[in-house]
KOLGU-4560 file (N, C-alpha, C; in nm, 3 decimals, padded with zeros to 5 digits):
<recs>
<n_xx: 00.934 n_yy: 00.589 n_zz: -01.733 ca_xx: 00.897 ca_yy: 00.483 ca_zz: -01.642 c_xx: 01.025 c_yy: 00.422 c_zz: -01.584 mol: A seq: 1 type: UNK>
<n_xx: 01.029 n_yy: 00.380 n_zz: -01.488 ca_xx: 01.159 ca_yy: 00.347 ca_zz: -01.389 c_xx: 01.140 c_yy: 00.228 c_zz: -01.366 mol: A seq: 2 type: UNK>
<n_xx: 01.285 n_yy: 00.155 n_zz: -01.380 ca_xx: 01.290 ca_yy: 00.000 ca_zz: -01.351 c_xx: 01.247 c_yy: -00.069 c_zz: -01.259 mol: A seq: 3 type: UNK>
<n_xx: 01.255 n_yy: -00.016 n_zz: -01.110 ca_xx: 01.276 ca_yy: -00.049 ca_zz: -00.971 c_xx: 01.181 c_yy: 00.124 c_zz: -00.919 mol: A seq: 4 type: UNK>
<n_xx: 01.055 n_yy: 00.024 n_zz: -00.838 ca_xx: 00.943 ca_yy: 00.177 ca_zz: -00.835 c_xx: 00.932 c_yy: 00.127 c_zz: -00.681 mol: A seq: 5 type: UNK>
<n_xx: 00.891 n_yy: 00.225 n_zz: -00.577 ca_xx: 00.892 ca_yy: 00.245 ca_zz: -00.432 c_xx: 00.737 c_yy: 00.083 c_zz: -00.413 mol: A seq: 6 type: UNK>
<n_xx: 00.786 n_yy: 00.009 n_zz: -00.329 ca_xx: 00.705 ca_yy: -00.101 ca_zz: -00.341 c_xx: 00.741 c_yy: -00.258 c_zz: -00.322 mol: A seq: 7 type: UNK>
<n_xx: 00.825 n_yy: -00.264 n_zz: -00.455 ca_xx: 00.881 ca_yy: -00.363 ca_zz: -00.531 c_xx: 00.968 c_yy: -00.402 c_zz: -00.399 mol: A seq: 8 type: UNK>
<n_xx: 00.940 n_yy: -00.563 n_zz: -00.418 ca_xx: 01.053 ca_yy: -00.643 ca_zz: -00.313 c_xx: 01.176 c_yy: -00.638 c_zz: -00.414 mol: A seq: 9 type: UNK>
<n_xx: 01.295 n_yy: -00.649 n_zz: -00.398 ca_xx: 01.423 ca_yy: -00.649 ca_zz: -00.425 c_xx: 01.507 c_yy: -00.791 c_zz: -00.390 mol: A seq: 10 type: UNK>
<n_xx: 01.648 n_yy: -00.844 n_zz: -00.453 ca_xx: 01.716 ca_yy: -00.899 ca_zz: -00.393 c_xx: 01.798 c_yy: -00.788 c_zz: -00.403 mol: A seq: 11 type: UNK>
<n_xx: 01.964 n_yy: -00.775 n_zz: -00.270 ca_xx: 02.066 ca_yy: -00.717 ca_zz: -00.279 c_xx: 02.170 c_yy: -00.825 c_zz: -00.364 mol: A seq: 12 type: UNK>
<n_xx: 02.263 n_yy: -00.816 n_zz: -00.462 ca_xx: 02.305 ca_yy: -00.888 ca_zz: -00.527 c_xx: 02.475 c_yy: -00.865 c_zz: -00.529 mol: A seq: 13 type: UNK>
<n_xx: 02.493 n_yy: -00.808 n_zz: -00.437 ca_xx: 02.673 ca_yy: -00.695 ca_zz: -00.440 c_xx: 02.647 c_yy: -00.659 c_zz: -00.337 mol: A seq: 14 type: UNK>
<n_xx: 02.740 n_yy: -00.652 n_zz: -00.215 ca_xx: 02.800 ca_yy: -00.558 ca_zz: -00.121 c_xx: 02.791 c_yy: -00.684 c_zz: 00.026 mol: A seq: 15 type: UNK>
<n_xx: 02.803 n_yy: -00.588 n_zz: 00.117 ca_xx: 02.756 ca_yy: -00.628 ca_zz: 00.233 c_xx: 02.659 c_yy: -00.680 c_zz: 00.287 mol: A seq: 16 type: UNK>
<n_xx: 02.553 n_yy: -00.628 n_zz: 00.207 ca_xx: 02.416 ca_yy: -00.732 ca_zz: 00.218 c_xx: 02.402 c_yy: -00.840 c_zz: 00.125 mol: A seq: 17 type: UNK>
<n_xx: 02.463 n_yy: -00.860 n_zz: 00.021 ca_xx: 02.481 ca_yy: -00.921 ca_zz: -00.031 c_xx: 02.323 c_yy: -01.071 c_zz: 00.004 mol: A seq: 18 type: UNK>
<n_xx: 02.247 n_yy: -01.116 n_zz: -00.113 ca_xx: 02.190 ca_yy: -01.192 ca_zz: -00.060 c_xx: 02.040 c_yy: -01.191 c_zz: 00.049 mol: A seq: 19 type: UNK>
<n_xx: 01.993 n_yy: -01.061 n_zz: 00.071 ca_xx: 01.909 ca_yy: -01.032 ca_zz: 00.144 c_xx: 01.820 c_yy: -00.950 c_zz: 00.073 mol: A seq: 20 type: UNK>
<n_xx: 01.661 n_yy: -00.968 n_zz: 00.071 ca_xx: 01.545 ca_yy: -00.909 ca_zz: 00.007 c_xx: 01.502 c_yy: -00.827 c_zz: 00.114 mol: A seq: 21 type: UNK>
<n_xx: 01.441 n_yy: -00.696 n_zz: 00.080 ca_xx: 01.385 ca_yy: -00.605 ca_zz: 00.116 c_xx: 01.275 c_yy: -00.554 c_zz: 00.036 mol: A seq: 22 type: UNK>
<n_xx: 01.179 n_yy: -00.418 n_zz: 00.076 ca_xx: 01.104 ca_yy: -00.329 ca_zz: 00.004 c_xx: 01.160 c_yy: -00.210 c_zz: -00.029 mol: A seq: 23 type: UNK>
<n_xx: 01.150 n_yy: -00.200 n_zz: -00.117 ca_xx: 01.165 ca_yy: -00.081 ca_zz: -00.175 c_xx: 01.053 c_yy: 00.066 c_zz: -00.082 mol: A seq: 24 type: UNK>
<n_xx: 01.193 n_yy: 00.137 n_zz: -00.007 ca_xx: 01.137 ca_yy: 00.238 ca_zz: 00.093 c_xx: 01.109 c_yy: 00.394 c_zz: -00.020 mol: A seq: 25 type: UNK>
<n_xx: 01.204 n_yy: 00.379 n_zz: -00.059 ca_xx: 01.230 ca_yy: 00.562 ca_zz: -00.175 c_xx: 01.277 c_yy: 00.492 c_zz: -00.254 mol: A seq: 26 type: UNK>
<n_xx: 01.273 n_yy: 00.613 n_zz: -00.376 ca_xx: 01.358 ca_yy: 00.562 ca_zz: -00.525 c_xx: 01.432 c_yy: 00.744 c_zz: -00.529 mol: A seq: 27 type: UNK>
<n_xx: 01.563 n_yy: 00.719 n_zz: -00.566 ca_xx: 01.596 ca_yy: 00.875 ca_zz: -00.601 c_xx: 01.627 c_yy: 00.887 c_zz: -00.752 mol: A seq: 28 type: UNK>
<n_xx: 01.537 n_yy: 00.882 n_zz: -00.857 ca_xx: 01.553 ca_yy: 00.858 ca_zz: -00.992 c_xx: 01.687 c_yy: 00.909 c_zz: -01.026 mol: A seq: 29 type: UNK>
<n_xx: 01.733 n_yy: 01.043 n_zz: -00.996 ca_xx: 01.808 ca_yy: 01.136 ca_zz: -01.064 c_xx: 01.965 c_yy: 01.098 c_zz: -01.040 mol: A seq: 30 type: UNK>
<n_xx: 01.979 n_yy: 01.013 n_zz: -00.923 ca_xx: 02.094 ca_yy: 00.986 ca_zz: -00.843 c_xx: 02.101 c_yy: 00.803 c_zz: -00.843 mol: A seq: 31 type: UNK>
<n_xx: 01.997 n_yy: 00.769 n_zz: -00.926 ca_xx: 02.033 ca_yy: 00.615 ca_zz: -00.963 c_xx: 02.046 c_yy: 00.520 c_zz: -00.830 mol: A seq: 32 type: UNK>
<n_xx: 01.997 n_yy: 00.587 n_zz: -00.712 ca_xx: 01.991 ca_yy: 00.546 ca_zz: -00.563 c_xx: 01.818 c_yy: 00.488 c_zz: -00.487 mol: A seq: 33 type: UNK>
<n_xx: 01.804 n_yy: 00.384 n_zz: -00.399 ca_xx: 01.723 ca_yy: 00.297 ca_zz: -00.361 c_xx: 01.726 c_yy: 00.328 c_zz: -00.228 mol: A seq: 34 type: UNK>
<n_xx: 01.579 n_yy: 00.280 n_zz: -00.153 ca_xx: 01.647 ca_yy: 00.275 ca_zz: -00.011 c_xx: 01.562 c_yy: 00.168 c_zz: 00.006 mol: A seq: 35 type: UNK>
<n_xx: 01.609 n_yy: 00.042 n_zz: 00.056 ca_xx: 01.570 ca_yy: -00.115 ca_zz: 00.127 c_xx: 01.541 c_yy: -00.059 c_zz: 00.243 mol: A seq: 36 type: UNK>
<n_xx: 01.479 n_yy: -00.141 n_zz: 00.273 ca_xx: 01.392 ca_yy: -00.190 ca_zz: 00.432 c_xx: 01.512 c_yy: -00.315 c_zz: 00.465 mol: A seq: 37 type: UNK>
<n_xx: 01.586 n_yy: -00.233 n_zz: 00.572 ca_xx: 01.647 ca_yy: -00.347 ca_zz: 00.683 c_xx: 01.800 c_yy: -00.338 c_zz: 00.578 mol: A seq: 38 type: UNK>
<n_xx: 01.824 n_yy: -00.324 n_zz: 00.483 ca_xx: 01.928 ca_yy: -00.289 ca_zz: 00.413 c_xx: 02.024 c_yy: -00.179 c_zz: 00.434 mol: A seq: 39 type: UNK>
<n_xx: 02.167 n_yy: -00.189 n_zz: 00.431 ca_xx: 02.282 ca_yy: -00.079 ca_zz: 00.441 c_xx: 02.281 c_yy: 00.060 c_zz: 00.562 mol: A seq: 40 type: UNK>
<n_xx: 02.208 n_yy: -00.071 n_zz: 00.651 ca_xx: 02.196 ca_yy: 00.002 ca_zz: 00.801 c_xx: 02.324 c_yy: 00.102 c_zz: 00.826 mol: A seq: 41 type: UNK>
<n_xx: 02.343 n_yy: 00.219 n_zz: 00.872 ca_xx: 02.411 ca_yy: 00.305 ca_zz: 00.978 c_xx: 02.355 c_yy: 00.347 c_zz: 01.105 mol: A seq: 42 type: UNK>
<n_xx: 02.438 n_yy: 00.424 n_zz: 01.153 ca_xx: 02.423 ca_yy: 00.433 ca_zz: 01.274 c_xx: 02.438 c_yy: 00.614 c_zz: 01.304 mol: A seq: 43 type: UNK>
<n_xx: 02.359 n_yy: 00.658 n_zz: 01.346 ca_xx: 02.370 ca_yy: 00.839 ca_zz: 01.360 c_xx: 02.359 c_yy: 00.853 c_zz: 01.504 mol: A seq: 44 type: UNK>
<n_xx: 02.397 n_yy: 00.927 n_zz: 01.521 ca_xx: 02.437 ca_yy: 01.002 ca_zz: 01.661 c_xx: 02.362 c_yy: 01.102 c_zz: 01.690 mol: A seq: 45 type: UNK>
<n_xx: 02.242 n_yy: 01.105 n_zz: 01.733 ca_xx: 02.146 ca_yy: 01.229 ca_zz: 01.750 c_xx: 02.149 c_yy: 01.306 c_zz: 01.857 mol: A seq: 46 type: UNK>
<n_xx: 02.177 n_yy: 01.412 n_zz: 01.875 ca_xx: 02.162 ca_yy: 01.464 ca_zz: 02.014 c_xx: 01.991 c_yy: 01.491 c_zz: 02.016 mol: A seq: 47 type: UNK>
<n_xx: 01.977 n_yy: 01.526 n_zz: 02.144 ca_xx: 01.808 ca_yy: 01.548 ca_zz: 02.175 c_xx: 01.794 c_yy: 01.670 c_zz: 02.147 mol: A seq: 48 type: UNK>
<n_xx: 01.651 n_yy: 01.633 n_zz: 02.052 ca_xx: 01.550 ca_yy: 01.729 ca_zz: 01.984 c_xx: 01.415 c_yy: 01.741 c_zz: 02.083 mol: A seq: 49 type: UNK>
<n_xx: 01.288 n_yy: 01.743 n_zz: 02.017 ca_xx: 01.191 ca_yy: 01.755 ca_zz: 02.062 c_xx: 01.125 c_yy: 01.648 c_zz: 02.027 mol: A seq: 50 type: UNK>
<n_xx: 01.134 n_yy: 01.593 n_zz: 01.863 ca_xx: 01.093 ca_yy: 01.454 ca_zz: 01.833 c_xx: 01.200 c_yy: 01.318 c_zz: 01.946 mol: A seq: 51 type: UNK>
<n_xx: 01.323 n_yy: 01.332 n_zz: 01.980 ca_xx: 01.335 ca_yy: 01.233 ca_zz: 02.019 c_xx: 01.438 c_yy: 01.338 c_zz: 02.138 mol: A seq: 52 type: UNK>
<n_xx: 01.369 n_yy: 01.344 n_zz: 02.238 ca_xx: 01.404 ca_yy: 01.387 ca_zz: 02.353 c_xx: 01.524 c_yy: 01.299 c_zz: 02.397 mol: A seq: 53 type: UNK>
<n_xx: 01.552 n_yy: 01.178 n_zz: 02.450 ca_xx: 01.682 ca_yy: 01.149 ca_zz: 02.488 c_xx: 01.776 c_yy: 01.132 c_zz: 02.385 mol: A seq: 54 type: UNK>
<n_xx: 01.777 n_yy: 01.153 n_zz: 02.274 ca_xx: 01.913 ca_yy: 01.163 ca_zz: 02.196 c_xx: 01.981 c_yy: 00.963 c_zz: 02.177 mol: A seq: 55 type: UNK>
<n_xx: 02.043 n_yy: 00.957 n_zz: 02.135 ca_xx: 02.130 ca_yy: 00.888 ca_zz: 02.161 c_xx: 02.165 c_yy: 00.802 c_zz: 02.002 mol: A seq: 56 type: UNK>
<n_xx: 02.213 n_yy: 00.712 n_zz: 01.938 ca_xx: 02.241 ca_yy: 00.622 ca_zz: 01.882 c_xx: 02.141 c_yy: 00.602 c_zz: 01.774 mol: A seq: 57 type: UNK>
<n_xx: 02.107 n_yy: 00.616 n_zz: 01.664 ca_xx: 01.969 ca_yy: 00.579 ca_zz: 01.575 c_xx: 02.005 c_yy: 00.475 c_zz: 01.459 mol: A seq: 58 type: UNK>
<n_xx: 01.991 n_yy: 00.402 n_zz: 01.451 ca_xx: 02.009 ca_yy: 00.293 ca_zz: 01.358 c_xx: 01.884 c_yy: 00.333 c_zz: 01.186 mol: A seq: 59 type: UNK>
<n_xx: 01.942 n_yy: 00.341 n_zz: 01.082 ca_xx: 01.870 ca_yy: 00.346 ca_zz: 00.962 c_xx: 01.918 c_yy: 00.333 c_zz: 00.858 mol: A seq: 60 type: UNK>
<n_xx: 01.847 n_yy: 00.329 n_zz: 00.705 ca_xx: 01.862 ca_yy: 00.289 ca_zz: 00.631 c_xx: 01.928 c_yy: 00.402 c_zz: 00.539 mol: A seq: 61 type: UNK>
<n_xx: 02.015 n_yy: 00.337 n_zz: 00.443 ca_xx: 02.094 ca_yy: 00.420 ca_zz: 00.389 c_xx: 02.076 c_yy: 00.390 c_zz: 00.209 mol: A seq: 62 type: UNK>
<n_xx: 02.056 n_yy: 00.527 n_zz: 00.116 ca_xx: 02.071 ca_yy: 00.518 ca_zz: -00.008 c_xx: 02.200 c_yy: 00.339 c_zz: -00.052 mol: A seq: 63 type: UNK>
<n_xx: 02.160 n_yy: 00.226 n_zz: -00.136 ca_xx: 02.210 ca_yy: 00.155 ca_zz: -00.262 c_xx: 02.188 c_yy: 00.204 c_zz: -00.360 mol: A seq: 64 type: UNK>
<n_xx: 02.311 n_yy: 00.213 n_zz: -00.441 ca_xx: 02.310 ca_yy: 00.174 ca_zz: -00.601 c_xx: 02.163 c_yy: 00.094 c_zz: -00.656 mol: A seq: 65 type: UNK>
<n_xx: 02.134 n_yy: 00.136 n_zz: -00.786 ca_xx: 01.997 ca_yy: 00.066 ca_zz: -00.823 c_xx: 02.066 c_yy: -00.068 c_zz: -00.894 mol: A seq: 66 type: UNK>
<n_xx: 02.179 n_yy: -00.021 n_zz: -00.967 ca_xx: 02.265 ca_yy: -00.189 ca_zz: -01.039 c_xx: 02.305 c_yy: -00.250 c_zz: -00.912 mol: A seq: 67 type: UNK>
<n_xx: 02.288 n_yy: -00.232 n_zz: -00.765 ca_xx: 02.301 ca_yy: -00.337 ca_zz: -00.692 c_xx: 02.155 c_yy: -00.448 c_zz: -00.611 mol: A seq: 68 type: UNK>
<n_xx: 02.092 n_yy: -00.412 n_zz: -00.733 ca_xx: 01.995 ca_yy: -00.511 ca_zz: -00.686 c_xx: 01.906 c_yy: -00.575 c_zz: -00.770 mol: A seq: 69 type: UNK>
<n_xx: 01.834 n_yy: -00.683 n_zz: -00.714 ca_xx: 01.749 ca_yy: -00.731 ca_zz: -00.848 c_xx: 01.605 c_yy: -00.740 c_zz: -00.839 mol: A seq: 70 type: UNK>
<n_xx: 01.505 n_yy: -00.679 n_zz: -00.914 ca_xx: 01.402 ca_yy: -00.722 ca_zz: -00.855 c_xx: 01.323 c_yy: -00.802 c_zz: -00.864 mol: A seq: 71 type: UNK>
<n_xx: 01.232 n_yy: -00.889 n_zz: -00.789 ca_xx: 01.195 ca_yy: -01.017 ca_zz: -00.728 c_xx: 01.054 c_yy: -01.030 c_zz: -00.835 mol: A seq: 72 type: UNK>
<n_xx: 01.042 n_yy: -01.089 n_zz: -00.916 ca_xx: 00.906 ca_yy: -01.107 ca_zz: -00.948 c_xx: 00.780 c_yy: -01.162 c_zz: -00.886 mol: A seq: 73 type: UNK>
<n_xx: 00.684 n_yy: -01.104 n_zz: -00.876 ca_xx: 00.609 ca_yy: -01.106 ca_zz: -00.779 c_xx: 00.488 c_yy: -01.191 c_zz: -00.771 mol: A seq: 74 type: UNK>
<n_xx: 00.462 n_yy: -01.297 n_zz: -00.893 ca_xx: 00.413 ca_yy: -01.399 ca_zz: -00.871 c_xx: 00.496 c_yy: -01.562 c_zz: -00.887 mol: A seq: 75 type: UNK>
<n_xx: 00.624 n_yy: -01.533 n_zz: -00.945 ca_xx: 00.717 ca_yy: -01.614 ca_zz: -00.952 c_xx: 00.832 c_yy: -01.636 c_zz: -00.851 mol: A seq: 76 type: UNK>
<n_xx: 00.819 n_yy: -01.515 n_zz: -00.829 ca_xx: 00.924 ca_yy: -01.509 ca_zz: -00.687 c_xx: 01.124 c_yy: -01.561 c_zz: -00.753 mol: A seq: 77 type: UNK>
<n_xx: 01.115 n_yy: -01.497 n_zz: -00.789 ca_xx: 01.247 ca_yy: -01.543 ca_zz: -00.891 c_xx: 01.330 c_yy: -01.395 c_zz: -00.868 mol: A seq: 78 type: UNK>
<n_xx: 01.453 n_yy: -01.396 n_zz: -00.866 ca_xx: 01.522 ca_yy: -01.254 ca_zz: -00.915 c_xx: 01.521 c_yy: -01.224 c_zz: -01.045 mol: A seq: 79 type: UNK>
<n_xx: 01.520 n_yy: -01.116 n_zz: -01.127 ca_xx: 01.456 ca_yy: -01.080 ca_zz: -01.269 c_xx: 01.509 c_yy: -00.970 c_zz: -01.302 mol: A seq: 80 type: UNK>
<n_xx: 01.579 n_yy: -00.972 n_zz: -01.455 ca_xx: 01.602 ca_yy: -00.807 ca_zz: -01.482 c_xx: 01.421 c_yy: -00.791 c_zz: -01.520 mol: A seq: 81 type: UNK>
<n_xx: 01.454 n_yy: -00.642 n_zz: -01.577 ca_xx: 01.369 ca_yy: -00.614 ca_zz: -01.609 c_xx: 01.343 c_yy: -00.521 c_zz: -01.734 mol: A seq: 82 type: UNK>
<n_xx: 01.210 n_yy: -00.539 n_zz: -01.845 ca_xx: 01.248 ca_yy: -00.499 ca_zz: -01.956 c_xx: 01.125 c_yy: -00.411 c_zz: -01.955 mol: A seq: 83 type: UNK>
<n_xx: 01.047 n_yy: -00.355 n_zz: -02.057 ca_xx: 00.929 ca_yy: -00.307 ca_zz: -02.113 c_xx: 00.874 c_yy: -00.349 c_zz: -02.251 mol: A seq: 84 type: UNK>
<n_xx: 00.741 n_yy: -00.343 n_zz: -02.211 ca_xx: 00.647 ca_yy: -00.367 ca_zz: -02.340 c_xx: 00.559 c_yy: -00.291 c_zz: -02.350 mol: A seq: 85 type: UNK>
<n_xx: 00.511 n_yy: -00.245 n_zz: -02.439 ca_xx: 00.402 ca_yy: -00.147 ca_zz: -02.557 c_xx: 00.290 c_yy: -00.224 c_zz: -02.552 mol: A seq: 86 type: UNK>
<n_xx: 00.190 n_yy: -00.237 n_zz: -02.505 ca_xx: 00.011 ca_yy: -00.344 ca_zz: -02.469 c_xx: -00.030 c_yy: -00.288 c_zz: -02.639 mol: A seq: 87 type: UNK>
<n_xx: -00.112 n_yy: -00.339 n_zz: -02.666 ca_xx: -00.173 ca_yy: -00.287 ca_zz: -02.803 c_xx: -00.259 c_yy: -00.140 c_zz: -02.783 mol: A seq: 88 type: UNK>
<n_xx: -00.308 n_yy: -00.122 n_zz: -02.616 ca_xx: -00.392 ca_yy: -00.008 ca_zz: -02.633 c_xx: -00.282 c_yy: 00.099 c_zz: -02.589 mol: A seq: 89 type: UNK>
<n_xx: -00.154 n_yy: 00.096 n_zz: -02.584 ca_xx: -00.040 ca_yy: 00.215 ca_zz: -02.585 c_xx: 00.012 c_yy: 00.224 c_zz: -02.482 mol: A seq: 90 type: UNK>
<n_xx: -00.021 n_yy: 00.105 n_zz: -02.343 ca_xx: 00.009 ca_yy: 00.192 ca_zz: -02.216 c_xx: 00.179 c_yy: 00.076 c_zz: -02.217 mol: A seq: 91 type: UNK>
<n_xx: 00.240 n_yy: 00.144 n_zz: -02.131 ca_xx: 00.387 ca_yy: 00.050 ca_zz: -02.111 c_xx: 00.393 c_yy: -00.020 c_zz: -02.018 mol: A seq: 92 type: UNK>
<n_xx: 00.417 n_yy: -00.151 n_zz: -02.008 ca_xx: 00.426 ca_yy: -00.224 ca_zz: -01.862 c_xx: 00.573 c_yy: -00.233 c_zz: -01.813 mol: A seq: 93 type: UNK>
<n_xx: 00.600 n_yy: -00.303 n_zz: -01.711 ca_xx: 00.719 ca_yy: -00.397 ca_zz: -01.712 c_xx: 00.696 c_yy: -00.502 c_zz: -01.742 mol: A seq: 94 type: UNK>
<n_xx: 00.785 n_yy: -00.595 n_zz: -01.783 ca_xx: 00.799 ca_yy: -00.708 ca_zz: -01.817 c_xx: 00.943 c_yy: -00.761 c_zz: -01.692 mol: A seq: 95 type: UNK>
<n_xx: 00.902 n_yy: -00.887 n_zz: -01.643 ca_xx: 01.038 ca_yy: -00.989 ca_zz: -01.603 c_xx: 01.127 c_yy: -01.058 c_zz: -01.701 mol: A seq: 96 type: UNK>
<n_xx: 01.239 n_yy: -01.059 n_zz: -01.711 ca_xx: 01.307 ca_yy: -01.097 ca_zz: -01.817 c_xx: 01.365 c_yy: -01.240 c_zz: -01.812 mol: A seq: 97 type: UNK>
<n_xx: 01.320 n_yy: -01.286 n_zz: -01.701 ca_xx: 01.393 ca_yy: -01.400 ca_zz: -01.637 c_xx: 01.294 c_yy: -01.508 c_zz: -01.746 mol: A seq: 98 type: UNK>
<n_xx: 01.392 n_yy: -01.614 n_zz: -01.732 ca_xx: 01.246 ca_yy: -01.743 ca_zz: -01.834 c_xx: 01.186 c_yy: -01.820 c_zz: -01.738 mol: A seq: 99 type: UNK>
<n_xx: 01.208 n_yy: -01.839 n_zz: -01.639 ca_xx: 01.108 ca_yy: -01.860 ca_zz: -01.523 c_xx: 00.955 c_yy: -01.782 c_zz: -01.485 mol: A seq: 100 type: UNK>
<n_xx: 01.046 n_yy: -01.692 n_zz: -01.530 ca_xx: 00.896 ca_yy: -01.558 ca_zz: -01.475 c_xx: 00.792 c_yy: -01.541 c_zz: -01.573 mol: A seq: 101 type: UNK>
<n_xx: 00.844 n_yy: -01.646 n_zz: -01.778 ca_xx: 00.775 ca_yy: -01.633 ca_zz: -01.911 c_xx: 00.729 c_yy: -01.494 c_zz: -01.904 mol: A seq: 102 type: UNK>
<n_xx: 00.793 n_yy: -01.378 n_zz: -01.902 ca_xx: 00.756 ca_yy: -01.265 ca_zz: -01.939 c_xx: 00.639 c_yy: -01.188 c_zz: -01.844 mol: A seq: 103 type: UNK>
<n_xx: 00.648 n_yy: -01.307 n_zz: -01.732 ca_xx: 00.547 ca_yy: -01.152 ca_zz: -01.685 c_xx: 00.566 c_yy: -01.028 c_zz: -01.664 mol: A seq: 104 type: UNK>
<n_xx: 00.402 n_yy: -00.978 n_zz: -01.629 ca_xx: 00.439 ca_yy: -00.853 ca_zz: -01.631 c_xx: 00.456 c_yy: -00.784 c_zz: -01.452 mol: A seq: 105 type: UNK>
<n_xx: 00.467 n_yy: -00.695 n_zz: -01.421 ca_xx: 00.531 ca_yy: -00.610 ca_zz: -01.318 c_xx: 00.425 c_yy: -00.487 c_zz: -01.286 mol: A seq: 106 type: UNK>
<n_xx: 00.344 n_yy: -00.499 n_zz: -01.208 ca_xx: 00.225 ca_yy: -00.396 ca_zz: -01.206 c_xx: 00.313 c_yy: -00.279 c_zz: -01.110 mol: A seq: 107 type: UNK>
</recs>
């Protein structure tokens, strides 16, 4: 089970964005990499295809680090690490770790 799952609002907490919440667009488990909505924008240079006939300039979102962000608990609205718990009938949740958030959980 993965800390930070495609969904989850985020804060950025390090870099250039520093300070700005997004959604969680992709998760790349294997490569420890995120992709935000509106986050670590570039800029590509497309020449014309068939999907985008005039070519020109494309603005998008680019793989973060997953330790550069925090995610937002979602009825507390707080930034939160995040931990796990064992329910009594076996299944694993998340848990918020923050004491604001008293342990909720993270669907």
């Amino acid at each position: 089970m993965r800390k930070i799952k495609k969904g989850d609002t985020v804060l950025v907490i390090t870099g250039d964005y520093k300070g700005s919440r997004g959604k969680v667009l992709k998760v790349f488990p294997k490569e420890n990499k995120i992709i935000v909505e509106g986050v670590n924008l570039i800029k590509r240079h497309m020449r014309p295809t068939q999907k985008l006939p005039q070519g020109g300039i494309v603005e998008k979102e680019a793989p973060i680090h997953i330790s550069n962000v925090k995610l937002i608990a979602p009825r507390s609205n707080v930034p939160t690490r995040v931990g796990f718990k064992v329910l009594p009938d076996g299944t694993k949740v998340r848990v918020c770790k923050h004491p604001d958030a008293h342990g909720e959980e993270v669907f």
